[in-house]
DRENSEVO-654897 format. One record per atom (N, C-alpha, C, O): residue in one letter; x, y, z. Coordinates in pm, whole numbers, plus 50000, padded with zeros to 5 digits. Each point is the difference from the previous one (the first is absolute). Layout:
BEGIN
AXYZ;...
//
This chain:
BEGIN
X245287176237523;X500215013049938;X499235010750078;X498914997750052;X501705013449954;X499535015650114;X498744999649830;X500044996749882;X498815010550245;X498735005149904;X500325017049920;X499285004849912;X502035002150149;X500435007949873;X500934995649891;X500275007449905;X500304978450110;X500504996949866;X498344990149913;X499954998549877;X499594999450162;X498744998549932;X499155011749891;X499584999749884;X500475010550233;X499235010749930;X501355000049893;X499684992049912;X501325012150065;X501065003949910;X500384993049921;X500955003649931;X498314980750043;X500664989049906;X498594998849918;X500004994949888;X498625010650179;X498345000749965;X500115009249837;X500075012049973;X499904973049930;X499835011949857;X498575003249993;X499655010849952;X499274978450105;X498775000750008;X499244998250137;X500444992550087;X498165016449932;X499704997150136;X499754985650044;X499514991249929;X500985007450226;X499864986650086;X499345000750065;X499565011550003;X499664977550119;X499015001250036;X500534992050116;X500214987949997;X499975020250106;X500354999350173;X498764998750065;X498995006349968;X501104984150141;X498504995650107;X501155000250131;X501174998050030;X497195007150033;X499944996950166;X499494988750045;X499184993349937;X501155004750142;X499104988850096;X500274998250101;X501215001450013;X498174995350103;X499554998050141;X500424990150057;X499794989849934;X500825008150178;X500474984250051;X498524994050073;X499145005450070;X500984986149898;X498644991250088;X499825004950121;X500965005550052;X497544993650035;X499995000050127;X500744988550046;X500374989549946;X499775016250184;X500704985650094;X499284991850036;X498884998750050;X502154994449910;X499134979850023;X499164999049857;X499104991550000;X501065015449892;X499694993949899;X501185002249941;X500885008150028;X499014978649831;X501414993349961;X500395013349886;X499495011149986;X501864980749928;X500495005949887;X499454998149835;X500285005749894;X498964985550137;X499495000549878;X499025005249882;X499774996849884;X499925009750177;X499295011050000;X500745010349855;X499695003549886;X501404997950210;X501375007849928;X500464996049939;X500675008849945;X499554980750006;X500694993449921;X499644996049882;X500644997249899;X497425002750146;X499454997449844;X499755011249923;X499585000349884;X500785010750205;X499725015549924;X500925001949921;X499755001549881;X501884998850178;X501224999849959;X500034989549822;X500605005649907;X498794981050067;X499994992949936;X498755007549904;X499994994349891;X499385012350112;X498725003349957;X500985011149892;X500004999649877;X500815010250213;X500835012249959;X501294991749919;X500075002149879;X500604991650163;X501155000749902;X500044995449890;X501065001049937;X497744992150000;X500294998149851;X500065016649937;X500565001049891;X498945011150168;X499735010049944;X501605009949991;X500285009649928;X500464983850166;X501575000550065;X500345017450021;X500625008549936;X498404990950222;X500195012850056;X501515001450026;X500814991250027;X499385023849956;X501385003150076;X500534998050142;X501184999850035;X497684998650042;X499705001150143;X498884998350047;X498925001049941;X501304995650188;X498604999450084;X500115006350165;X500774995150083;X498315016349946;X500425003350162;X499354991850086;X499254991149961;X500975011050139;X499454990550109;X499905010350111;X501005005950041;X497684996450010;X500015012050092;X500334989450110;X500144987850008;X499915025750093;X500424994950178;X498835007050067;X499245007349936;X500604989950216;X498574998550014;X500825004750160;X500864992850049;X498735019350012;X500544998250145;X499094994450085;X499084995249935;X500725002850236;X500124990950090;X498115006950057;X499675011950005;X499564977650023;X498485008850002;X499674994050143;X500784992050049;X498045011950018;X499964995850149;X498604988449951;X498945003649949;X501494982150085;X498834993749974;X499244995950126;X500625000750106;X497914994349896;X499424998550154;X499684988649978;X499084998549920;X501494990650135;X499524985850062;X498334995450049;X499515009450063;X499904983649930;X498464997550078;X499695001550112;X498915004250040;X502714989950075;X500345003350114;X499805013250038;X499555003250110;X500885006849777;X500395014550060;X501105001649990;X500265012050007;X500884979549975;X501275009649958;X500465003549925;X499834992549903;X500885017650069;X500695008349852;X501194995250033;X500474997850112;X500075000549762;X501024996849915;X500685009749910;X499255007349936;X502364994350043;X500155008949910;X500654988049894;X500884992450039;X498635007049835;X500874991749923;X499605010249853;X499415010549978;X501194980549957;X499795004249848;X499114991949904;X500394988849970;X498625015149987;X499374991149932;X500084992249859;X499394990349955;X501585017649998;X500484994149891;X501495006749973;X500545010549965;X499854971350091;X501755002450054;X500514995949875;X499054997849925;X502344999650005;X500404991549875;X500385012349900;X499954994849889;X500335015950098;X500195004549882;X501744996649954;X500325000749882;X500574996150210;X501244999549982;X500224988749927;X500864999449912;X497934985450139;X500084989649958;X499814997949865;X500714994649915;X497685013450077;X499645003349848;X500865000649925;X500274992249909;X500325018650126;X501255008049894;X500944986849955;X500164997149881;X500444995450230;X500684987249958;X499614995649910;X500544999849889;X498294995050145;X499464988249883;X499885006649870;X500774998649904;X497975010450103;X500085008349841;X501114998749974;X500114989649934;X501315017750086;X500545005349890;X501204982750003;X500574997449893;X499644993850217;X500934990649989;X499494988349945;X500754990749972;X497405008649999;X499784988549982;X499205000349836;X499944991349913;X499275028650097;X499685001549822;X500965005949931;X499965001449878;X501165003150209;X500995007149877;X499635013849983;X500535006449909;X498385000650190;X499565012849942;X500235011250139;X499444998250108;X501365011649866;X500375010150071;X498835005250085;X498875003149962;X501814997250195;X499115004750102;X500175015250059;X500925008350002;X498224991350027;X500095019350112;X498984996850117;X498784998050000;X502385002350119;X499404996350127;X499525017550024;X500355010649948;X498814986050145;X499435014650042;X500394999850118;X500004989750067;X500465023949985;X500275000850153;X499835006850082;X501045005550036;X498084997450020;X498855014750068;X500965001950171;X500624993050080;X499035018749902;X500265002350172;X499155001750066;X500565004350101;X498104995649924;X499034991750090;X500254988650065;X499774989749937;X500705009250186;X499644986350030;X501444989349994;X500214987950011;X500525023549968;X501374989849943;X501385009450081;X500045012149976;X501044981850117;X501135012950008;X500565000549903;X499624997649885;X501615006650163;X501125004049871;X500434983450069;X499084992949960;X501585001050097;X500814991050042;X498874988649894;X500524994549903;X498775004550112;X498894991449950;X500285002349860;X500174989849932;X499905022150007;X499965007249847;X501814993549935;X500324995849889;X500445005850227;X501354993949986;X499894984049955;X500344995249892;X499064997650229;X500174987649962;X498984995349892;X500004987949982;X499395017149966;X498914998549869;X500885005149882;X499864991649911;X501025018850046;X500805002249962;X500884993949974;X500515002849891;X500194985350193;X501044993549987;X499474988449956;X500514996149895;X498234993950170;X499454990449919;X500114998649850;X500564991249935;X498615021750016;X499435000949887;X501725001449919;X500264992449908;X500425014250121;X501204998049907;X500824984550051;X501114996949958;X498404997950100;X500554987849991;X499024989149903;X500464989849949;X498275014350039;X498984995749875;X500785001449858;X499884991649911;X500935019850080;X499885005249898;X499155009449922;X499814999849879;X499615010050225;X498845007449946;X501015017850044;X500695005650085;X498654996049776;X500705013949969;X499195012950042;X500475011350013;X498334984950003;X498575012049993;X499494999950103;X499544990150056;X500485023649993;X499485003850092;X498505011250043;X500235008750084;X498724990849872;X498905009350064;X500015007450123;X499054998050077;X501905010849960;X499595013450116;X499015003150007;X499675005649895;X499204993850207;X498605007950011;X500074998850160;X500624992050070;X498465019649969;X499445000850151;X499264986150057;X500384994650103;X498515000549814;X498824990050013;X499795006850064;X500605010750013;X498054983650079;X498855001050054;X500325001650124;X501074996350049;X497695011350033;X500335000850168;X501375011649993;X500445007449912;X499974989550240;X500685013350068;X501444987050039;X500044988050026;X500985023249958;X501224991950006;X499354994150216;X499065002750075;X502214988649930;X499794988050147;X500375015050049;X500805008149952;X498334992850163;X499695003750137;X501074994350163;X500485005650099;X499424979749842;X500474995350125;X501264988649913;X499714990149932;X501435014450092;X501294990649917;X500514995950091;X499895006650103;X501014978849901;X500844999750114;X501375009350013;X500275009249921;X500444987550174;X501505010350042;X500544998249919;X500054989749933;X500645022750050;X500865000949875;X499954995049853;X500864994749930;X497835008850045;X499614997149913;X499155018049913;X499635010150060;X500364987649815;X499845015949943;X499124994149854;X500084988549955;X498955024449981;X499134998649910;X500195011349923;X500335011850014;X499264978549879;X500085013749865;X498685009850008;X498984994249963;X500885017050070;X498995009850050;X498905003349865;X498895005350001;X501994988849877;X499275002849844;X501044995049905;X501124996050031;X498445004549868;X500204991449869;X501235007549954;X500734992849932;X499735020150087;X501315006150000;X500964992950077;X500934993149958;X498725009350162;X500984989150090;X500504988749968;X501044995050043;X498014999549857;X499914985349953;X501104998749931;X500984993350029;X498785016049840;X500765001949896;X501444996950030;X500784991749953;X499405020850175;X501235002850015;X500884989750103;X501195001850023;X498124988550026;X500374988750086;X500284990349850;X501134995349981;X498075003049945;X500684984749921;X500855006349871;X500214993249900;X500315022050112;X500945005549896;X501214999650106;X501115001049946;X498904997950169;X500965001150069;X500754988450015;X501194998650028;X497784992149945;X500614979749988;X500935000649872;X501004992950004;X498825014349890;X500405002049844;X501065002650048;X500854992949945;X499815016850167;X501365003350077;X500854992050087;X501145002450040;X497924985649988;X500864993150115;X499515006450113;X500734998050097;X498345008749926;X499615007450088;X498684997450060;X498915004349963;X501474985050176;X499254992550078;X499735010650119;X500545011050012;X498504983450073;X499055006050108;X501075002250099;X500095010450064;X500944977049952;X501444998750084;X501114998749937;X499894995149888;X501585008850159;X501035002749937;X500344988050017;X500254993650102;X499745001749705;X500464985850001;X501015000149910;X499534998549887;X501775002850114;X501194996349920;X500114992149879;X499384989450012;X501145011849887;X499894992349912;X498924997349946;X500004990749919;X498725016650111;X498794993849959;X499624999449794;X500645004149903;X498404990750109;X500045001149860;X498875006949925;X499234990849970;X500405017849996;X498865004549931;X499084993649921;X500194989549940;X498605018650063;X498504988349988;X499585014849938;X499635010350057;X500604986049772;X499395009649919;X499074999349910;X500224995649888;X498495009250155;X498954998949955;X499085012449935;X499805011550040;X499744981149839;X499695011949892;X498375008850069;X499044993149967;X500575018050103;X499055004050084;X498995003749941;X500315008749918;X498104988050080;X499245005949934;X499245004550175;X500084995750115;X499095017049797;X499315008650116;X498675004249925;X500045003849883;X498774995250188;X498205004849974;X500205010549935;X500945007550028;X498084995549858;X499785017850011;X498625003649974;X499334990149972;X500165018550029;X498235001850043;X499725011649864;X500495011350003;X498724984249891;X499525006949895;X499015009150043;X499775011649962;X499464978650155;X498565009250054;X500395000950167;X500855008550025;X498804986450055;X500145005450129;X500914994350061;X500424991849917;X500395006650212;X500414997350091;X499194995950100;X498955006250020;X501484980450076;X499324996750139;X500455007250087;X499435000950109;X501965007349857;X500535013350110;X499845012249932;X500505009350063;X499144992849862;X500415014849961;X498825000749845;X499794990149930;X499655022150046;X499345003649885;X500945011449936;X499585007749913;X501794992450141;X500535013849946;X500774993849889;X500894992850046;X499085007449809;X500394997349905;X501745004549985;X500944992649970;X499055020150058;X501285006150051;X501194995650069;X501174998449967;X497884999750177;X500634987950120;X500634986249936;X501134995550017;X497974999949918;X500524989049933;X500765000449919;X500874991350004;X499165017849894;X501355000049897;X501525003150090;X501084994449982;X498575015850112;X501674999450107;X500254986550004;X501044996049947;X497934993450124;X500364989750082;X500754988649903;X500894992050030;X498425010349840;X500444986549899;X501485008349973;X500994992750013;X499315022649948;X501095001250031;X500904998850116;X501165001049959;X498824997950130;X500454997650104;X500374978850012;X501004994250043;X498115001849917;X500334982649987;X500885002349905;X501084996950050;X499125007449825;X500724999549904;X501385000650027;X500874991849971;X499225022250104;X501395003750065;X500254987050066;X501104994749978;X497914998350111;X501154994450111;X499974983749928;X500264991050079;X499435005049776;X499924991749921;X499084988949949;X500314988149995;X498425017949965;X499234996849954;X500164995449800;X500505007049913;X499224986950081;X500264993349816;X498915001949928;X500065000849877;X498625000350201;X499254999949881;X498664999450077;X500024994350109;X498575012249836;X499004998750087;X498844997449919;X499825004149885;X499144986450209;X499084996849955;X498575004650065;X499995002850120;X498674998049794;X499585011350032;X498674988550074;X499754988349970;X499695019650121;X498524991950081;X499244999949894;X500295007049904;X498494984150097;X498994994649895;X499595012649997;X499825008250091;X500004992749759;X499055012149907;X499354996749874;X500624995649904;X498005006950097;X499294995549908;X499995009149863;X499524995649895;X501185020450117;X499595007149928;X501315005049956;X500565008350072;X500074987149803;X501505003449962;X500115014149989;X501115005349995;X497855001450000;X500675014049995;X500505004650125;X501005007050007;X498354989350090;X500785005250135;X501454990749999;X501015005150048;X499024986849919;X501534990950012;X501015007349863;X501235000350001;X497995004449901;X500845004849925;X500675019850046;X501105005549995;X497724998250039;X500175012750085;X500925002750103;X500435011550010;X500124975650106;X500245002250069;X501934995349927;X501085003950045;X498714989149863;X501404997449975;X500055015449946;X500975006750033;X498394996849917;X500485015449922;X500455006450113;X501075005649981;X498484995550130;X500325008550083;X501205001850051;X500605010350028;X499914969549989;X500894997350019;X501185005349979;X500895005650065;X498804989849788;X501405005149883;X500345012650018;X501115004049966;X497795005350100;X500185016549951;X500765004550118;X500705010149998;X499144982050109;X501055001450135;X501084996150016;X500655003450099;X499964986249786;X501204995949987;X499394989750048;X500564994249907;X498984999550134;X499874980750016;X500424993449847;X499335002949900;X501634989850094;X500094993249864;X499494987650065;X498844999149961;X501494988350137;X499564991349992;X499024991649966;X498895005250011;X501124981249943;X498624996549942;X498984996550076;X500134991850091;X498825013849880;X498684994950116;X499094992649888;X499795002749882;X499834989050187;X499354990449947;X498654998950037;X499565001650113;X499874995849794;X498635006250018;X498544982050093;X499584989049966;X500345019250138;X499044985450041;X498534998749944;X499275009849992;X500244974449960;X498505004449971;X499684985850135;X500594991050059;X498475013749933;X498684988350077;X498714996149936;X499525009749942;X499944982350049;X498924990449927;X498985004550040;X500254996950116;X498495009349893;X498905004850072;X499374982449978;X499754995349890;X500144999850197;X499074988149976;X499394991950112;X499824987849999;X499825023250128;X499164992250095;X498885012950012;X500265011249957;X498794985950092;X498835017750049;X500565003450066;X500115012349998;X500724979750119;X500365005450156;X501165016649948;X499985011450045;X500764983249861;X501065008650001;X499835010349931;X500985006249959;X497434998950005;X499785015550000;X499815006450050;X499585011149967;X500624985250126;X500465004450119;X500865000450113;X500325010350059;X500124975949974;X501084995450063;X501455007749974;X500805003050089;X499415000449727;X501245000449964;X499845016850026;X500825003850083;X498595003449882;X499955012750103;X500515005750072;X500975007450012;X497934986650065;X500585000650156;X501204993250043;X500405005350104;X500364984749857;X500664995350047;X501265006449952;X500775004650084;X499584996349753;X501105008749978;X499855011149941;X500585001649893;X498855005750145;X499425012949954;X499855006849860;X500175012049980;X499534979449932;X499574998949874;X499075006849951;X499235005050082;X500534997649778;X498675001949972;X499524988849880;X500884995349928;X497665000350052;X499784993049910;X499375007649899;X499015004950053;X501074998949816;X499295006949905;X499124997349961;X499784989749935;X499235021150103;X498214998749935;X499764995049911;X498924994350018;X501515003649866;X499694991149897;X500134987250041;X499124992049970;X502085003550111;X500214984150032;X498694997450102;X498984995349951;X501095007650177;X499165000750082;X498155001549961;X498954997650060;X501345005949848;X497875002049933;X499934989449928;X499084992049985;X502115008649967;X499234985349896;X500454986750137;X499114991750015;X501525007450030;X500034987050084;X499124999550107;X499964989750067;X499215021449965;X499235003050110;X498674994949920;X499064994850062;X500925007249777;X498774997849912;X499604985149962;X498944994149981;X502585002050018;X500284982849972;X500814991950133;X501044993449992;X498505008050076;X500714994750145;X500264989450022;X500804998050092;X498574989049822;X500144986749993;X501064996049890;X500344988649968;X500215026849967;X500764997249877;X501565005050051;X500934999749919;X499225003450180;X501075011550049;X501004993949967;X500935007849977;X499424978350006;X501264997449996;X500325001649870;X501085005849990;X498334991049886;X499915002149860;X500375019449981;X500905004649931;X498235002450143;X500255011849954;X500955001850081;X500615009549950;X500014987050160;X501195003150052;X501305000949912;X500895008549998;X498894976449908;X501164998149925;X500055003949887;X500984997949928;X497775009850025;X500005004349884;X500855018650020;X500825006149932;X498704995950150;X500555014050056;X501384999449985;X500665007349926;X500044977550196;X501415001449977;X500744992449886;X501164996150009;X498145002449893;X500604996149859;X500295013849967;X501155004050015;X497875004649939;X499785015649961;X501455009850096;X500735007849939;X499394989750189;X501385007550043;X500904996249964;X500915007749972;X499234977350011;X501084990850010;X500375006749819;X501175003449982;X498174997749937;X500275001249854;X500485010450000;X501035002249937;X498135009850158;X500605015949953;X501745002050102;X500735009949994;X499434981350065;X501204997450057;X501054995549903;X500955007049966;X498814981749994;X500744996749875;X499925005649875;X500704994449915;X498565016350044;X500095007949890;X501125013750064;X500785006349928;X499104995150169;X500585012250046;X501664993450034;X500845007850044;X499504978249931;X501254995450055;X500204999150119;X501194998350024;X498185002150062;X500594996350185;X500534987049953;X499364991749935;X501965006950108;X500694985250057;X499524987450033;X500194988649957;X498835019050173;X499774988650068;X498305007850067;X499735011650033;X499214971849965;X498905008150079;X500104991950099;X500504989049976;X499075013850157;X500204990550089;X498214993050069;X499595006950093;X499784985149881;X498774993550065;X500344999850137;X500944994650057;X497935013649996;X499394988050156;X499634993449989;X499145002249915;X500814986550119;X498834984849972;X499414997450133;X498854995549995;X501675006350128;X498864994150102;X500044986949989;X499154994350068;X501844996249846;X500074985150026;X498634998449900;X499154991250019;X500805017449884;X498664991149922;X500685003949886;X500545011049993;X499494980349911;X500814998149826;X499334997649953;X500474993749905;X497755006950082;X498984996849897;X499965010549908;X500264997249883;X499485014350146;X500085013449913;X501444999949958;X500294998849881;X500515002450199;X501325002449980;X500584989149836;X500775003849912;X498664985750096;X500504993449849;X498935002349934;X500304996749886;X498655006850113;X498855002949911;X500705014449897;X500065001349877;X500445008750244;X501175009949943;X501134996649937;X500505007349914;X499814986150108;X501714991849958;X499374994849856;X500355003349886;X499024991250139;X499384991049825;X499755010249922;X500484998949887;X498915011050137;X499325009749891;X501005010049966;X500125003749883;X500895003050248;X501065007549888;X501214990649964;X500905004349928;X499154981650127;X500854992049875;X499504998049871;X500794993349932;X498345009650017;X499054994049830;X501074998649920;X499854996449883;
//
């Protein structure tokens, strides 16, 4: 099932996770006991980010370009062919062409996977591609390359082809951007995915629902109807009061941050006590769907699951 007939069949909120494919050369199981951890709770879905291509250095001295955590297409298989529970592959243009974005495209509808995540990821689109070969320059491009599969409308003129229609979700930023702080800028752009067929968007980790509720207002007042779905994250290591920051340009709220800075050996407890407290004012307010990061850790994550099942 597409993750907008989910949101539209949702009489009550559901509870959507992320998760990470293993590094390379470590196994699947990992994933699998998370997946088993989650479906007695019987998510609607689960994404599976994609990870583009990083330069690694050998002992010898040589660099390598590979990917360090390859498998999200596979993931997607298993989750949804082996628990029964709807996937959303992610598909960044970092690091990836369009020809590459094609044949990942065609896999995954031969899985049977309906969902698709458009985002930039990380790093600067490839520099150096082989001949005749072309890249999506941004997450628009993206959009508009796997709405064009929805047409029969391949990279090459292929006759008879058959369309690969997939329901599109796209990022949206409550608090900052890794490109842009112009709030403005950004409302064009999510209009602009929309136009070229975007379904529905989900928002980067935010600890503080009023900015996630603010920014849907804003939404609505520009004509965005689509549903954005609101992301939380677990505060539950020290590293990531910082890490999460800087890394996706977040803010963490002074109240969370003093008391976990006060109880630092407790962080994971007050982490999850925090995201019980969003997670509730989410479901009092009716959102559909909230969506977890997990980072591949489900300890908090069912500690949450148990307490708003009572």
């Amino acid at each position: 099932m597409k993750v907008i007939e989910h949101i539209k069949q949702s009489n009550n909120t559901r509870f959507s996770y992320e998760i990470i494919p293993p590094l390379r050369g470590k196994g699947i199981q990992t994933i699998t006991d998370m997946v088993k951890d989650l479906e007695k709770f019987n998510p609607p879905f689960i994404d599976v980010t994609s990870h583009s291509s990083s330069v690694s250095t050998y002992k010898n001295g040589k660099k390598v370009l590979k990917r360090k955590r390859p498998g999200t297409i596979s993931i997607c298989g298993i989750i949804q062919n082996r628990f029964k529970i709807d996937t959303v592959a992610h598909l960044v243009c970092n690091g990836f062409t369009k020809e590459e974005t094609e044949d990942a495209l065609i896999e995954l509808s031969f899985l049977g996977i309906q969902n698709i995540l458009a985002i930039s990821g990380d790093g600067n689109p490839k520099s150096k591609i082989g001949e005749g070969k072309t890249v999506n320059p941004n997450s628009l491009s993206l959009v508009k390359q796997i709405n064009d599969l929805s047409k029969g409308k391949y990279l090459s003129d292929i006759e008879n082809s058959s369309s690969i229609n997939m329901c599109i979700g796209i990022g949206s930023y409550p608090e900052n951007h890794s490109f842009s702080n112009d709030f403005d800028k950004e409302i064009k752009l999510l209009k602009e995915k929309i136009d070229a067929g975007a379904d529905y968007a989900v928002t980067q980790m935010c600890f503080d629902n009023k900015k996630y509720f603010d920014f849907v207002d804003k939404c609505r007042k520009e004509g965005i109807t689509i549903p954005i779905i609101p992301g939380i994250k677990i505060l539950d290591k020290p590293k990531q009061l910082e890490i999460l920051e800087k890394m996706f340009h977040i803010s963490i709220p002074n109240e969370l941050r003093n008391e976990a800075l006060e109880n630092i050996e407790h962080i994971n407890e007050i982490g999850t006590q925090w995201a019980i407290k969003q997670s509730e004012e989410l479901i009092n307010a009716g959102v559909p769907i909230i969506h977890y990061y997990l980072m591949n850790d489900t300890s908090c994550m069912l500690k949450i699951l148990n307490h708003l099942h009572k």
